[in-house]
C-alpha positions as CSV (number, residue, x, y, z in Angstrom):
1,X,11.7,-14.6,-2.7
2,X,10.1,-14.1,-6.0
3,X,10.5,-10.6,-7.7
4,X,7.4,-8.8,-6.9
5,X,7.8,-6.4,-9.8
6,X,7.8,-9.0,-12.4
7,X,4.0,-10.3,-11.7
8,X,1.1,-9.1,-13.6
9,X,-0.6,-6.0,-12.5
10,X,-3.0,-5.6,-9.9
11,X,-6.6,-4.4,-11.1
12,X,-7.7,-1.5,-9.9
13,X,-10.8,-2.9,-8.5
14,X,-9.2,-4.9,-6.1
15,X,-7.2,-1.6,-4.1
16,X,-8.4,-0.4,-0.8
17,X,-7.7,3.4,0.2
18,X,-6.9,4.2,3.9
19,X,-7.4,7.9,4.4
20,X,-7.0,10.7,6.5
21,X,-6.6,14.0,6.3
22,X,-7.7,14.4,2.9
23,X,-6.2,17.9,1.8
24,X,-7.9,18.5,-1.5
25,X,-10.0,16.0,-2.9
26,X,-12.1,13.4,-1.9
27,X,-8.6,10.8,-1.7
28,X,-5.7,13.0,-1.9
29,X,-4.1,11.5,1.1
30,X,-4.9,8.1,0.7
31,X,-2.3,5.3,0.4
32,X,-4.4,2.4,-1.1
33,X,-3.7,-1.6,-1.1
34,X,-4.4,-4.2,-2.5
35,X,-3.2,-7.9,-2.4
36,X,-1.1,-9.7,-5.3
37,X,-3.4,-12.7,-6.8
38,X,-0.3,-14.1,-7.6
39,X,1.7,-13.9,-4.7
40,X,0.4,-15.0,-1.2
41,X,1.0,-12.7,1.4
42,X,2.3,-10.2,-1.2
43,X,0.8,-6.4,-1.5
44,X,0.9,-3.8,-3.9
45,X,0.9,-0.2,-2.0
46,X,0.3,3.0,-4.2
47,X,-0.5,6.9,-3.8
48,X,-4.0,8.5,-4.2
49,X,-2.6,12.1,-5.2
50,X,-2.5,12.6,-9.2
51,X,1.5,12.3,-9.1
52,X,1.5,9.1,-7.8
53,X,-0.1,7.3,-10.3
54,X,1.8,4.2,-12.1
55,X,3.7,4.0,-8.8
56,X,3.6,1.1,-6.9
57,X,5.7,-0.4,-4.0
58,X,5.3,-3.9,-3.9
59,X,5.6,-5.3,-0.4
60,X,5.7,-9.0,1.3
61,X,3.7,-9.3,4.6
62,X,6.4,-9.8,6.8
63,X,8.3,-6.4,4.7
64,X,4.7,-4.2,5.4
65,X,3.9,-5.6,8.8
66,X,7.2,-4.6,10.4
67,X,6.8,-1.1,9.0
68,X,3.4,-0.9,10.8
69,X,4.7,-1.8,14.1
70,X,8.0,0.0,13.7
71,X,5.7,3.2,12.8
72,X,3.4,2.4,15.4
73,X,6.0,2.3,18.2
74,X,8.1,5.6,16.3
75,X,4.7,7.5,16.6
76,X,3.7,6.6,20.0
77,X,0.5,4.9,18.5
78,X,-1.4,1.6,19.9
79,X,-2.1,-1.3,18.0
């Protein structure tokens, strides 16, 4: 597997924020996503709040789709 934190950065533009909950601000609990251009099936992940920024977790598919469904199960949630 290629190193995900060695490709380019992801524009800004491209990130998608999944919210809820927001505690004080229009996306302070948001965790946004966006794919990697340069790596298929690759995802940056990131924090909405002011202390997250610069932070990224970069993520394959398979590596974020397994913590959905392991979360999913954990919290009693359906898919």
């Amino acid at each position: 597997m290629k190193n995900l934190y060695t490709l380019p950065e992801v524009d800004d533009s491209a990130f998608e924020n999944f919210c809820g909950g927001n505690l004080s601000g229009e996306h302070e609990a948001c965790i946004d996503v966006a794919a990697i251009p340069s790596a298929a099936e690759s995802f940056a992940l990131r924090d909405s709040k002011p202390e997250g920024v610069g932070q990224e977790l970069r993520v394959t598919a398979a590596e974020v789709d397994d913590f959905v469904i392991g979360w999913a199960k954990k919290r009693g949630l359906a898919l």
